[in-house]
C-alpha positions in Angstrom: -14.3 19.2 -15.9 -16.3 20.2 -12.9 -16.1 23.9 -11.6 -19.4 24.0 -9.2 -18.6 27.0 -7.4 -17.1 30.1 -10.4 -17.6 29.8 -14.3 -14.2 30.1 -15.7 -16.0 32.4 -18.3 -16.8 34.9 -15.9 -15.3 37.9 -15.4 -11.8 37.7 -13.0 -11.7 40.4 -10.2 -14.4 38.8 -8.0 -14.8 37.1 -5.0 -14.7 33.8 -6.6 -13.0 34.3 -9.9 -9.2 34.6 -10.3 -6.2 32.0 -10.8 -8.5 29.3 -10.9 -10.6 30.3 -13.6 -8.4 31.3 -16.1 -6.4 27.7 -15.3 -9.5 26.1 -16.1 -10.4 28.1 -19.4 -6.3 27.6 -20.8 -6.0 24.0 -20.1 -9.7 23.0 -21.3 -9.2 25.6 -24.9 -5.8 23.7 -25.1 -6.5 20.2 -24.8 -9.2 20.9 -27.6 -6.5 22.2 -29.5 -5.0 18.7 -28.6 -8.3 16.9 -30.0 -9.7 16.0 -26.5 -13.6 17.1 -26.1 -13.9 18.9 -23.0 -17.4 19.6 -21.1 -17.1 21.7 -18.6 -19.6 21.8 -15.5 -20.6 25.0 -13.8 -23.2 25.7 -11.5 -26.0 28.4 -13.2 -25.8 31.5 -11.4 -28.1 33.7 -13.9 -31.2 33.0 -15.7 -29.9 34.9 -18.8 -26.4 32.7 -19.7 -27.1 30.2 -22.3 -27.1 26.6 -21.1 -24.1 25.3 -23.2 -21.5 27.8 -24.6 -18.3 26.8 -26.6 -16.0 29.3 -26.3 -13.6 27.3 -28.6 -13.6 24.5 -30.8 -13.5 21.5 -29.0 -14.3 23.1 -25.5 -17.3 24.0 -24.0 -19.4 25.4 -21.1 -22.7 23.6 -19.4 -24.6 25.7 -17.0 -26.3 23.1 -14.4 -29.2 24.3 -12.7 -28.7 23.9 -8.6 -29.8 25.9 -6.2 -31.6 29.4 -7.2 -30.1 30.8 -10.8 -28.2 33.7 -8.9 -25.5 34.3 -7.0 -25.0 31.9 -3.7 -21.9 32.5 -1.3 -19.5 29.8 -1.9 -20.0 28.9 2.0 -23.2 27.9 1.1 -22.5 25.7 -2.0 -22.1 22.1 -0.1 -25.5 22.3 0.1 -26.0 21.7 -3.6 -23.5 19.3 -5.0 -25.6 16.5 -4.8 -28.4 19.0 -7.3 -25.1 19.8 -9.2 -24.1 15.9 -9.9 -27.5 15.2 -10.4 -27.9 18.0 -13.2 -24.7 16.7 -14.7 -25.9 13.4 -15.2 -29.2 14.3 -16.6 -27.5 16.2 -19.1 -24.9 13.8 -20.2 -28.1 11.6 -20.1 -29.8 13.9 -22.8 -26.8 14.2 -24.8 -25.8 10.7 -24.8 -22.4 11.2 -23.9 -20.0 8.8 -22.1 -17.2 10.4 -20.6 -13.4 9.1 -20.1 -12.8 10.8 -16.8 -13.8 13.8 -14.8 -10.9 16.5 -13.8 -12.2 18.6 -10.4 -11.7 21.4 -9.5 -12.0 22.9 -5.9 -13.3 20.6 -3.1 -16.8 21.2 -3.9 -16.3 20.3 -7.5 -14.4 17.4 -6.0 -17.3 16.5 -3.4 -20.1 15.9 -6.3 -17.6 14.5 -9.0 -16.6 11.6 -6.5 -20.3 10.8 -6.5 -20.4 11.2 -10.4 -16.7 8.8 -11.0 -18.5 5.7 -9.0 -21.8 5.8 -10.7 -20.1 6.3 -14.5 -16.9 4.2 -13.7 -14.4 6.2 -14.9 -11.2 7.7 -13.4 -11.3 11.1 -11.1 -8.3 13.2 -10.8 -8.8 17.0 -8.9 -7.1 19.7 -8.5 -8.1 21.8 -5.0 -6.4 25.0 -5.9 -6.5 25.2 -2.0 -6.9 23.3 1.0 -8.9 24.3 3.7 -5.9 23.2 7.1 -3.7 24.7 4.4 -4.7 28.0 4.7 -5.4 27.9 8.4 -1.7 26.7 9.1 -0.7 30.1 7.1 -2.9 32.2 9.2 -4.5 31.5 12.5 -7.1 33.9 11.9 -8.8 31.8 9.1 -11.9 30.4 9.4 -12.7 26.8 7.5 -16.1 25.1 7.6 -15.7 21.4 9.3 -17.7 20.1 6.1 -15.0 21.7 3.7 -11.8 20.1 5.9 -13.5 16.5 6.6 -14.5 16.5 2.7 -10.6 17.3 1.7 -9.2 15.0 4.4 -11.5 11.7 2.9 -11.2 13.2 -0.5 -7.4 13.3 -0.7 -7.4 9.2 0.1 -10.1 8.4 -2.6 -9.3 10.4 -6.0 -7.4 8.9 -8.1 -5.1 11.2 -8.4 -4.4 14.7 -7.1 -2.8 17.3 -9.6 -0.3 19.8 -7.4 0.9 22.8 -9.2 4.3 22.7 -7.2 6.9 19.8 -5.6 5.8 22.1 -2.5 2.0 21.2 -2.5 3.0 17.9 -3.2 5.4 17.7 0.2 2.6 19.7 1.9 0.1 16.9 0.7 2.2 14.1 2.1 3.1 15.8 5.6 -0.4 17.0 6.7 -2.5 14.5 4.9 0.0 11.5 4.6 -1.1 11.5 0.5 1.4 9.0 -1.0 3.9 10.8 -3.6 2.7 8.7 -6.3 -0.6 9.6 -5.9 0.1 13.5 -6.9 0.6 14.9 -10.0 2.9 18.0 -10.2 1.8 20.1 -12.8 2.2 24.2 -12.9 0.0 26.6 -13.7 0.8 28.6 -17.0 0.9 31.6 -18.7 -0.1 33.2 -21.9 3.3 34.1 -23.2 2.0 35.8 -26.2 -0.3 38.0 -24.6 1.9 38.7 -21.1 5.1 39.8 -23.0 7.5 42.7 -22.6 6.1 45.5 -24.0 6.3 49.8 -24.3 6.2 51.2 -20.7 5.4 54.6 -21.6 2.5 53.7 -24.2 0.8 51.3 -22.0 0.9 54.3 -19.2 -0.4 56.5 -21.7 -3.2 54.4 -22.6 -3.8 53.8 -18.6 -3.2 57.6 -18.2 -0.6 56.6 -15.2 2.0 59.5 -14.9 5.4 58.9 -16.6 7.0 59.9 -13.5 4.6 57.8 -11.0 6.5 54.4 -9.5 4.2 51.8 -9.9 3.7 49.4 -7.3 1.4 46.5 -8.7 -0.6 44.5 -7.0 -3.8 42.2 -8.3 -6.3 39.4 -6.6 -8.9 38.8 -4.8 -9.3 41.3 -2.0 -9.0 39.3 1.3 -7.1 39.7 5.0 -5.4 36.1 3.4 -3.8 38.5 0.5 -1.5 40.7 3.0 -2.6 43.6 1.5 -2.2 45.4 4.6 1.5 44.3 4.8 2.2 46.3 1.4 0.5 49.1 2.7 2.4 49.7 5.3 5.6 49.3 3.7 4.8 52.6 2.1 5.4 54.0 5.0 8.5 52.4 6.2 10.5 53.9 2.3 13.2 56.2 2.9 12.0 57.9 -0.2 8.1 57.6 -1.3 8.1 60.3 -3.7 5.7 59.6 -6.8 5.4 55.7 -5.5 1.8 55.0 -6.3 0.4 51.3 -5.5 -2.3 50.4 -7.4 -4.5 47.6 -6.4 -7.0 45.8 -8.7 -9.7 43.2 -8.1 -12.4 43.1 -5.4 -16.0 43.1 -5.9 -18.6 44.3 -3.5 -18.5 42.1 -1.4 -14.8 43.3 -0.7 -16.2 46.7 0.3 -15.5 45.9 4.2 -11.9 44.8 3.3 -11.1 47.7 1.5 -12.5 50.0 3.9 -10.2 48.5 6.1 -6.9 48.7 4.3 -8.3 52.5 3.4 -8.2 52.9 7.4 -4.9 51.3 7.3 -3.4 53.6 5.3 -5.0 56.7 6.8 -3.3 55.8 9.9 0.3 55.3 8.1 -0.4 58.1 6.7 -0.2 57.2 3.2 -3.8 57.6 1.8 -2.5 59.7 -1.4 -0.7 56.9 -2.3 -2.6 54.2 -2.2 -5.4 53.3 -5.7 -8.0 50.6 -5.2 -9.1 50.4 -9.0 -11.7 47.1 -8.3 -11.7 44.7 -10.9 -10.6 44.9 -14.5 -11.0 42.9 -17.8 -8.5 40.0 -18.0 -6.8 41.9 -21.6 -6.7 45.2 -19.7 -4.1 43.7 -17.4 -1.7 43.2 -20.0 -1.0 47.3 -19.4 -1.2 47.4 -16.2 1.6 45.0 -15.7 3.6 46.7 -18.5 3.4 50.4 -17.0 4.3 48.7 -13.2 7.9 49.1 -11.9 7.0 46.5 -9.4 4.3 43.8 -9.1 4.0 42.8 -5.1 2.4 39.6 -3.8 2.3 39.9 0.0 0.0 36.3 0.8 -0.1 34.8 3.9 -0.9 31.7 1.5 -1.0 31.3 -2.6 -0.9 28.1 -4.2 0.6 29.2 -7.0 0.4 32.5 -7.6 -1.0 33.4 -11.0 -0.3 37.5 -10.8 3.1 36.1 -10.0 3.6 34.5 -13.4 1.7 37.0 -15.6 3.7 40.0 -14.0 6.9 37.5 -14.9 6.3 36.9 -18.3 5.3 40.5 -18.6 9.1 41.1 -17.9 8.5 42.6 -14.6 10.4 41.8 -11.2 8.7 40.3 -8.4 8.3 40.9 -4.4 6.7 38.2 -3.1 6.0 36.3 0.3 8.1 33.1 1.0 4.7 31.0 0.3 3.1 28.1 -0.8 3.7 28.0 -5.0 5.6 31.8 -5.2 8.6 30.2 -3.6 8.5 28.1 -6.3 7.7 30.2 -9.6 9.6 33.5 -7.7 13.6 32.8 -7.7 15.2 34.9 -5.1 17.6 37.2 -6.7 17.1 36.3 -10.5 13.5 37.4 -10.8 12.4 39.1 -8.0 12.6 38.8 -4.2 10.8 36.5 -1.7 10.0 37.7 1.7 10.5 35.4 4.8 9.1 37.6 7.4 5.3 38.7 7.1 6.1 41.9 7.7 6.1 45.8 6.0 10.0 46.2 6.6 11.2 44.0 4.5 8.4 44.5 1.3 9.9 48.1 1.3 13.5 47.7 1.4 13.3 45.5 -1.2 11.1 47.1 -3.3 12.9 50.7 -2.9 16.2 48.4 -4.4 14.3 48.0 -7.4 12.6 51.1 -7.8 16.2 53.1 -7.3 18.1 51.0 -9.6 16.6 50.8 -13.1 19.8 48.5 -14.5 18.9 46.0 -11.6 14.8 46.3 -12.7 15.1 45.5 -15.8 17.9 42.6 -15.6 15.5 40.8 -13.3 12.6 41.6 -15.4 14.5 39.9 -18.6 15.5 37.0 -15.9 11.7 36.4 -15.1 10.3 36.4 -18.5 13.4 34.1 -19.5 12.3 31.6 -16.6 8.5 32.1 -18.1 9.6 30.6 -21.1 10.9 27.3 -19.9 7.9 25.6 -19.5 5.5 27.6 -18.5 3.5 28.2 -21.7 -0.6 26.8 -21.5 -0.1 24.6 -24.4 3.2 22.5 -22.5 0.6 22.5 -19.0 -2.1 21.1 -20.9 0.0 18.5 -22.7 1.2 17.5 -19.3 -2.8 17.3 -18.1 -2.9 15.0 -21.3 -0.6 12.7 -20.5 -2.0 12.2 -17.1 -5.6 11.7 -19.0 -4.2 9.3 -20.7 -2.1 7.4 -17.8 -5.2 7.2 -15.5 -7.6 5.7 -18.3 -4.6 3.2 -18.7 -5.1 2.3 -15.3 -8.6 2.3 -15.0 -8.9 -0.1 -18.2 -5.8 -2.4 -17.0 -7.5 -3.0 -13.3 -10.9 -3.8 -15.4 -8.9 -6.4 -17.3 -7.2 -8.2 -14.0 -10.6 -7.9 -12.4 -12.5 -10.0 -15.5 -9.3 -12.3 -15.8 -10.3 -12.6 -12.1 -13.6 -13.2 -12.6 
């Protein structure tokens, strides 16, 4: 596996960790589970991390030097995949490994491993997360780099396949970059169901110190005008009845300090400062109580293609508000888990979220709905035997085309 740009052992809440990481840990610690080997790439952004790191039997961590060892924007990155597949062959060179196929992720990831499935022969399937004309369809104010859309646009027609974590990134997929069905992979995202479960509402408050008469608003992610965060704020102000309604807000790093300072500014002039919390990032485990103590977890993107916090807050047992976007309208289901939101606006965020936080028997019968649809395939171990089974199709491929090619010959 290639991650170029984010470690998926580093710590979630950043400007570059989130959904993607923790996709990339699960599937790689289940697939060893499974018995398949699993190296995966990352760029070294610190002197001090060791070079290889199994975090679990089977599956393990490579730290390939490109660029300077410390932190480089992710704009900056297309610089260095060439460095990055170079320092991935010299250490499968060392090692004397051969690989079966390389699984991308992100565009950058994609960009060196394209160079990396030619020279070793072996199949290349990616996963993008996102797509640069994606996200600037969902907002017009988004700014892609050429380099990152011309790379996607050749990419898409080269892989070998393309894994989609919704039938809705697949359509999307075949409408702005005419990818053939076939060619994608639908496989979703998944959840820890052990560790995001239903739990005690009043302990996990106590042990967050969060009021036992506060309504929790939840929401967690990156910290980015793309998120919508401003959307949920001013839905504060547009509820009848905002008495004890707290929104807490988690992740950001400091390089979110401008956006924050900016949804601060947006709540000062809606005049709901006292209600708004911007906790910056926490610890992966220590969400497991933040989600139980909420009333409400809220996802107001302009874009998501999948929506992680969406799935956790669900197999937590807690109801959804969501934008009508991307992956949530697939994983949200209006009515029996939580609510999408057409409209990209606060009105409809707060009337929807003031049904839930006024009537408990409603809360809590579309909290047991979500956590019900969470268990229908939606566990890491049933993603990553679907990401096997693909492994094992495209190596069938690759070896049957090498046999008509020497029968051929």
């Amino acid at each position: 596996m290639l991650s170029l740009h984010t470690s998926p052992l580093a710590p979630l809440g950043g400007r570059e960790t989130g959904g993607m990481n923790v996709y990339v840990r699960e599937v790689a610690r289940e697939l060893g589970a499974l018995g398949i080997l699993v190296d995966i790439f990352t760029r070294r952004a610190s002197p001090d991390l060791p070079e290889v790191e199994e975090f679990t039997p089977g599956a393990r961590v490579i730290q390939v030097v490109a660029g300077p060892p410390a932190r480089v924007e992710k704009e900056e990155m297309a610089a260095l995949t060439e460095a990055f597949a170079e320092g991935v062959e010299a250490f499968r060179a060392a090692e004397g490994v051969t690989y079966d196929l390389i699984h991308s992720h992100y565009w950058l990831s994609a960009a060196a491993g394209e160079r990396l499935a030619a020279q070793w022969g072996i199949p290349h399937a990616a996963m993008f997360h996102t797509l640069g004309d994606v996200k600037l369809r969902a907002r017009a104010s988004e700014h892609e780099r050429p380099d990152r859309l011309e790379t996607e646009r050749r990419l898409v027609h080269t892989l070998d396949r393309i894994v989609a974590a919704t039938e809705h990134e697949r359509r999307l997929l075949q409408q702005i970059y005419r990818v053939p069905a076939q060619r994608v992979a639908v496989i979703p995202l998944g959840v820890d169901l052990a560790k995001f479960a239903p739990g005690d509402r009043a302990a996990a408050r106590a042990r967050l110190g969060i009021p036992a008469d506060e309504r929790v608003l939840l929401a967690i992610g990156r910290i980015e005008p793309l998120k919508g965060l401003d959307i949920l704020i001013r839905s504060l102000a547009e509820m009848s009845d905002r008495e004890h309604v707290v929104l807490y807000v988690i992740g950001g790093d400091e390089r979110a300090t401008p956006e924050v300072d900016r949804l601060k500014a947006v709540a000062a002039q809606v005049g709901v400062t006292d209600a708004v919390r911007f906790l910056g990032p926490r610890p992966h485990e220590v969400l497991v109580d933040f989600y139980t103590a909420a009333d409400v977890v809220a996802v107001p993107s302009f874009y998501e293609s999948f929506g992680l916090v969406a799935v956790e807050a669900m197999a937590s047992g807690v109801p959804v508000v969501a934008s009508r976007v991307g992956g949530l309208a697939s994983t949200v289901v209006d009515g029996r888990t939580g609510y999408l939101i057409p409209w990209r606006c606060p009105t409809p965020f707060a009337e929807k979220i003031e049904t839930l936080l006024h009537n408990e028997e409603l809360r809590l019968a579309l909290g047991a709905g979500a956590r019900q649809r969470m268990e229908q395939g939606y566990a890491w171990s049933a993603v990553a035997r679907a990401v096997a089974r693909l492994y094992e199709e495209l190596v069938a491929e690759r070896a049957g085309a090498g046999t008509q090619a020497a029968a051929a010959s």
